[in-house]
C-alpha positions in Angstrom: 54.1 158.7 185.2 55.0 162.4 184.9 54.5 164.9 182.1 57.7 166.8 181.6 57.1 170.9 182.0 59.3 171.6 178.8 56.6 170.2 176.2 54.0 167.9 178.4 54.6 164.7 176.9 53.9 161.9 179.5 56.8 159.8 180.5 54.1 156.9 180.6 55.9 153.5 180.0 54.5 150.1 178.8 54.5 146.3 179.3 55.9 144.7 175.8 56.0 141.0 175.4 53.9 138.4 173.5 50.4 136.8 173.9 50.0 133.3 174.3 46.7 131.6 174.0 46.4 129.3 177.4 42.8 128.0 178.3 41.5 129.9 175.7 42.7 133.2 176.9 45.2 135.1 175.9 47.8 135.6 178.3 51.3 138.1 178.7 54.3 136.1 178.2 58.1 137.5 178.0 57.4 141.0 178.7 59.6 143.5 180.5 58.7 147.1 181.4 59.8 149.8 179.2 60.1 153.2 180.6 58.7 156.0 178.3 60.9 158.6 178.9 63.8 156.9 177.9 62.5 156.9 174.5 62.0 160.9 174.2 63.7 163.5 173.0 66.2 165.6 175.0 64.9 168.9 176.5 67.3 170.2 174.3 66.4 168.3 171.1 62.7 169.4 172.7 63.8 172.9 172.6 65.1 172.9 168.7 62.2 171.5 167.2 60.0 174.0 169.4 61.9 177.0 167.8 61.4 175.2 163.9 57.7 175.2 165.0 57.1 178.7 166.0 60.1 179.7 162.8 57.3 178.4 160.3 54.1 179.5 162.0 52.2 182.2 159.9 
Protein backbone atom coordinates (compact mmCIF):
# COMPACT_ATOMS: atom_id res chain seq x y z
CA UNK A 1 0.00 0.00 0.00
CA UNK A 2 1.23 3.59 -0.71
CA UNK A 3 -0.52 6.91 -0.48
CA UNK A 4 0.36 8.91 -3.61
CA UNK A 5 2.10 12.50 -2.61
CA UNK A 6 -0.12 14.42 -5.31
CA UNK A 7 -3.55 14.00 -3.23
CA UNK A 8 -2.84 11.11 -0.47
CA UNK A 9 -5.31 8.64 -1.57
CA UNK A 10 -4.02 5.13 -0.64
CA UNK A 11 -3.34 2.77 -3.41
CA UNK A 12 -4.87 0.04 -0.94
CA UNK A 13 -6.23 -2.85 -3.09
CA UNK A 14 -8.85 -5.61 -2.15
CA UNK A 15 -9.84 -9.30 -2.39
CA UNK A 16 -13.29 -9.46 -4.51
CA UNK A 17 -15.05 -12.80 -4.99
CA UNK A 18 -18.06 -14.50 -3.46
CA UNK A 19 -18.99 -16.11 -0.03
CA UNK A 20 -20.00 -19.56 0.16
CA UNK A 21 -21.52 -21.05 3.24
CA UNK A 22 -19.32 -24.41 3.97
CA UNK A 23 -19.59 -25.95 7.52
CA UNK A 24 -21.59 -23.22 8.51
CA UNK A 25 -19.03 -20.65 7.83
CA UNK A 26 -18.73 -18.47 5.27
CA UNK A 27 -15.95 -18.91 3.21
CA UNK A 28 -13.99 -16.68 -0.01
CA UNK A 29 -14.60 -18.32 -3.12
CA UNK A 30 -13.51 -16.98 -6.77
CA UNK A 31 -11.72 -14.02 -5.70
CA UNK A 32 -8.79 -12.29 -7.43
CA UNK A 33 -6.81 -9.37 -6.13
CA UNK A 34 -7.60 -5.98 -7.30
CA UNK A 35 -5.06 -3.40 -7.11
CA UNK A 36 -6.34 0.05 -6.00
CA UNK A 37 -4.51 2.27 -7.81
CA UNK A 38 -5.44 1.10 -11.01
CA UNK A 39 -8.81 2.38 -10.33
CA UNK A 40 -7.69 6.17 -9.51
CA UNK A 41 -7.52 9.09 -11.26
CA UNK A 42 -4.45 10.23 -13.17
CA UNK A 43 -2.16 12.71 -11.36
CA UNK A 44 -3.18 14.78 -14.09
CA UNK A 45 -6.97 14.22 -13.85
CA UNK A 46 -5.81 14.62 -9.84
CA UNK A 47 -4.47 17.90 -10.70
CA UNK A 48 -7.72 19.40 -12.65
CA UNK A 49 -10.19 18.58 -10.19
CA UNK A 50 -7.69 20.11 -7.45
CA UNK A 51 -7.66 23.52 -9.36
CA UNK A 52 -11.93 23.29 -9.71
CA UNK A 53 -11.71 22.86 -5.93
CA UNK A 54 -9.66 25.75 -4.83
CA UNK A 55 -11.61 27.84 -8.35
CA UNK A 56 -14.88 27.55 -6.11
CA UNK A 57 -13.54 27.91 -2.60
CA UNK A 58 -14.86 31.21 -0.92
Amino acid sequence: MVYRPEDHQSTMGAYVGRTKNEGGKGVMVNYRYLDGAKFQPSQAEVKKLRAADKADAP
